[in-house]
C-alpha positions as CSV (number, residue, x, y, z in Angstrom):
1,X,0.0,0.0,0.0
2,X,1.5,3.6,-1.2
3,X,1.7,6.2,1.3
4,X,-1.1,8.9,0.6
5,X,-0.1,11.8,-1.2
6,X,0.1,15.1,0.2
7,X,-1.4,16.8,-2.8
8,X,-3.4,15.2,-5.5
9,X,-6.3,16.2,-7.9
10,X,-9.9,16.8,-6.7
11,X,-12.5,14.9,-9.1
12,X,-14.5,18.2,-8.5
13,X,-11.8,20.0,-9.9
14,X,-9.1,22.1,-8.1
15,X,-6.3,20.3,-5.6
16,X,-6.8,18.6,-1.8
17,X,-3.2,19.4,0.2
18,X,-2.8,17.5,3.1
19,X,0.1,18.9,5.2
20,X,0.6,18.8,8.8
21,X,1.0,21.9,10.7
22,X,4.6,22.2,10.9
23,X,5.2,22.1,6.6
24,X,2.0,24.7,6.4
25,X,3.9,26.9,8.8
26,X,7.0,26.2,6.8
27,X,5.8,26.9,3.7
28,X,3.4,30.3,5.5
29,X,7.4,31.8,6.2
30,X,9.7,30.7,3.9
31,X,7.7,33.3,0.6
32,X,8.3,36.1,3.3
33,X,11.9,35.7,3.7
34,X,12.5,35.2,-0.3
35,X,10.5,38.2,-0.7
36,X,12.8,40.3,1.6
37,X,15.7,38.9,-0.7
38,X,14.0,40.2,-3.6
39,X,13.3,43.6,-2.0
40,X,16.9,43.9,-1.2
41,X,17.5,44.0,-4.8
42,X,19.7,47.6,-6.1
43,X,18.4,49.4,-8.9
44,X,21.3,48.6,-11.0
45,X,20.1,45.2,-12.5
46,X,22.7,43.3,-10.5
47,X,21.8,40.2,-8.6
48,X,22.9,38.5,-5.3
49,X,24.1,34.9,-6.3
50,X,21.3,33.4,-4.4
51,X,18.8,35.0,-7.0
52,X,21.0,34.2,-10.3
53,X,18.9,31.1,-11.2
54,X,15.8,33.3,-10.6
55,X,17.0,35.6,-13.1
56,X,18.8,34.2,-15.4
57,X,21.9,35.8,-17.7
58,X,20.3,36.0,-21.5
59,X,23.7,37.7,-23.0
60,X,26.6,36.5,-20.7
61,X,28.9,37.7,-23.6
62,X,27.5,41.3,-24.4
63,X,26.5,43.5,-21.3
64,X,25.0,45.7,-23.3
65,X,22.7,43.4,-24.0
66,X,22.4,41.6,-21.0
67,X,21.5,44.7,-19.5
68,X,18.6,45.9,-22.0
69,X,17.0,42.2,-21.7
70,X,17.3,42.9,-18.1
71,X,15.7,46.4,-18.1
72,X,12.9,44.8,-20.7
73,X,11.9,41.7,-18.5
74,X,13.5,42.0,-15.1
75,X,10.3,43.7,-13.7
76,X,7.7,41.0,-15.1
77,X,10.2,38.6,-13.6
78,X,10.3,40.0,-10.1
79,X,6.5,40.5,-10.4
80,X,5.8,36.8,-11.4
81,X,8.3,35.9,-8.4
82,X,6.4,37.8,-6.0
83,X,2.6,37.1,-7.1
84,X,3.4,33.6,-6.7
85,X,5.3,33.8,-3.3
86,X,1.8,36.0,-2.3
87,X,-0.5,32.9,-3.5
88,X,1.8,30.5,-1.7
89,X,1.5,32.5,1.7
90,X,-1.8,33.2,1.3
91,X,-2.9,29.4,0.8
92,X,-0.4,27.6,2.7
93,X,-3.3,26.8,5.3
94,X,-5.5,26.3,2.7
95,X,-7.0,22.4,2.2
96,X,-8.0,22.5,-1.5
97,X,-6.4,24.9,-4.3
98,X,-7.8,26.0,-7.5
99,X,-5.8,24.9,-10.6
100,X,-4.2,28.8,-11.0
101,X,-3.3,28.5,-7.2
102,X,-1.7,25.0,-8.1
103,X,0.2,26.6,-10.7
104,X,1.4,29.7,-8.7
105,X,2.3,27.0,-5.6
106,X,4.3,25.1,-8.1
107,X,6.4,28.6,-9.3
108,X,6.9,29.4,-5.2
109,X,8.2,26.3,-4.6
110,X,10.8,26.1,-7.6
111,X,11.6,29.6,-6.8
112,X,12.2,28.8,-3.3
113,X,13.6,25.2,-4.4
114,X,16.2,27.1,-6.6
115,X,17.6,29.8,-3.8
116,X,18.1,27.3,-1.3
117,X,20.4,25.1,-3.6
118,X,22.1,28.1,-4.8
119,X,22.6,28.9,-1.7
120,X,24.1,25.7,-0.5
121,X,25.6,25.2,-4.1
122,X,24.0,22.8,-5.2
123,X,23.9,21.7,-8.9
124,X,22.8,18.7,-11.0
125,X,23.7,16.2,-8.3
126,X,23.0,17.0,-4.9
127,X,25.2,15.9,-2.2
128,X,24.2,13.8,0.7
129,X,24.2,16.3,3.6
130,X,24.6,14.4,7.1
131,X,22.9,15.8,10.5
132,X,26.2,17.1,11.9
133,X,27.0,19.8,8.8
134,X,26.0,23.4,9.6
135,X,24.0,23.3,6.1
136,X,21.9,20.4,7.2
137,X,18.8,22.4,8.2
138,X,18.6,24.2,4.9
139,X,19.6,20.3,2.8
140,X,16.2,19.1,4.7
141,X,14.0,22.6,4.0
142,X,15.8,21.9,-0.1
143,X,14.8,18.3,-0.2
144,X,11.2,18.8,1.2
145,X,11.1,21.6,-1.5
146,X,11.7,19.1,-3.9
147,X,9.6,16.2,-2.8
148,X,6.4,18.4,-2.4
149,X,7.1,20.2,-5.9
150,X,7.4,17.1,-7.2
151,X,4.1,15.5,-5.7
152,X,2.4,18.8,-6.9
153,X,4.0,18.0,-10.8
154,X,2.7,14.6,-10.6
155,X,-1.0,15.9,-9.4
156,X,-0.8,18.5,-12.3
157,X,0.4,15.5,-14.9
158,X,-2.9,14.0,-13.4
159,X,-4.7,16.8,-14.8
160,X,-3.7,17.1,-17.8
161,X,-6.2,15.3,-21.1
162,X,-5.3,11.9,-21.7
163,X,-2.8,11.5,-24.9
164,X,-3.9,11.6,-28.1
165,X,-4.0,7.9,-30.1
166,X,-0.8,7.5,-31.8
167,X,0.6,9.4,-29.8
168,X,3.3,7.9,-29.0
169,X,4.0,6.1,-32.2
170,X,7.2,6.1,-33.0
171,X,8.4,9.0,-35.6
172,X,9.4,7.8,-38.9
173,X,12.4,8.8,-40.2
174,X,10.7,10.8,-42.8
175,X,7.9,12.8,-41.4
176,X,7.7,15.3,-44.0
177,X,8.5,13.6,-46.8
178,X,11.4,13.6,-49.5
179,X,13.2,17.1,-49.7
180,X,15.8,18.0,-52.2
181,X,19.0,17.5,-52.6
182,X,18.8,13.9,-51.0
183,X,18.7,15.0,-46.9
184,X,16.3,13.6,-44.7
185,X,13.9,16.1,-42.0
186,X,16.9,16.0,-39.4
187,X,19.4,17.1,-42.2
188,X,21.1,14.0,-42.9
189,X,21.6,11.5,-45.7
190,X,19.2,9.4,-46.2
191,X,20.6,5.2,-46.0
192,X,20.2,5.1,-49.7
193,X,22.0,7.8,-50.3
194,X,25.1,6.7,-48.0
């Protein structure tokens, strides 16, 4: 028998959460303290390493450019950032979301997800962090960030239409028929051609 899930769809429509009262206060503080992070932010466009994965580098070659792109979409960025941390604060005690709360829980918790690691440095692979290192308490505050996003992904998936037949047929190596000059769709030779 599978342990019952924390989130999962409603039949009705919406979300049930299920969360004991310590991860609901967890979750009520932890949007408050990324939000003073992001109000800490100069006016200059530059970033605190714990926020690079929030905004992330579009020119890292040209900063010219890096700085228009951030001029043009760093505000709708920090606003996205913040409305979802506001959703997630407002709802953490909540026992059923609607499908745009879902959405905006699932952008506070990979924001959140993303500061901690940076914090910590984690990358692809994170380490195994045991109870005696001083980053312990933030490793079990990342991994529950990451185990409740990802129970939240699979209740979204769940929501989603079912697949359309043929689907998942496998693509021939020709999907748009012969082109010139011999090349197959992907821009190689076709076998006969070899």
């Amino acid at each position: 028998m599978s342990p019952r899930r924390r989130i999962s769809r409603n039949r009705r429509g919406g979300f049930e959460v299920r969360l004991p009262a310590e991860e609901r206060s967890l979750l009520a503080s932890l949007p408050g303290q990324l939000e003073r992070l992001l109000d800490s932010l100069p006016g200059s466009g530059e970033r605190p390493d714990a926020l690079r994965r929030l905004f992330p580098v579009a020119y890292a070659r040209d900063a010219d450019a890096e700085a228009a792109y951030a001029a043009l979409v760093g505000g709708d960025l920090l606003d996205h950032h913040r409305e979802a941390l506001a959703v997630l604060a407002q709802t953490a005690d909540a026992t059923r979301l609607s499908d745009e709360e879902a959405e905006a829980w699932l952008a506070a918790l990979n924001d959140l997800r993303l500061v901690v690691g940076t914090s910590m440095g984690i990358d692809e692979d994170p380490p195994e962090i045991g109870e005696d290192d001083p980053r312990y308490a933030e490793w079990v505050c990342y991994s529950y960030l990451s185990f409740l996003q990802g129970e939240l992904v699979d209740a979204l998936m769940g929501a989603l239409p079912p697949p359309v037949p043929g689907a998942d047929d496998e693509v021939p190596d020709d999907p748009w028929g012969e082109l010139p000059g011999g090349l197959r769709w992907d821009g190689t030779s076709r076998p006969e051609d070899e």
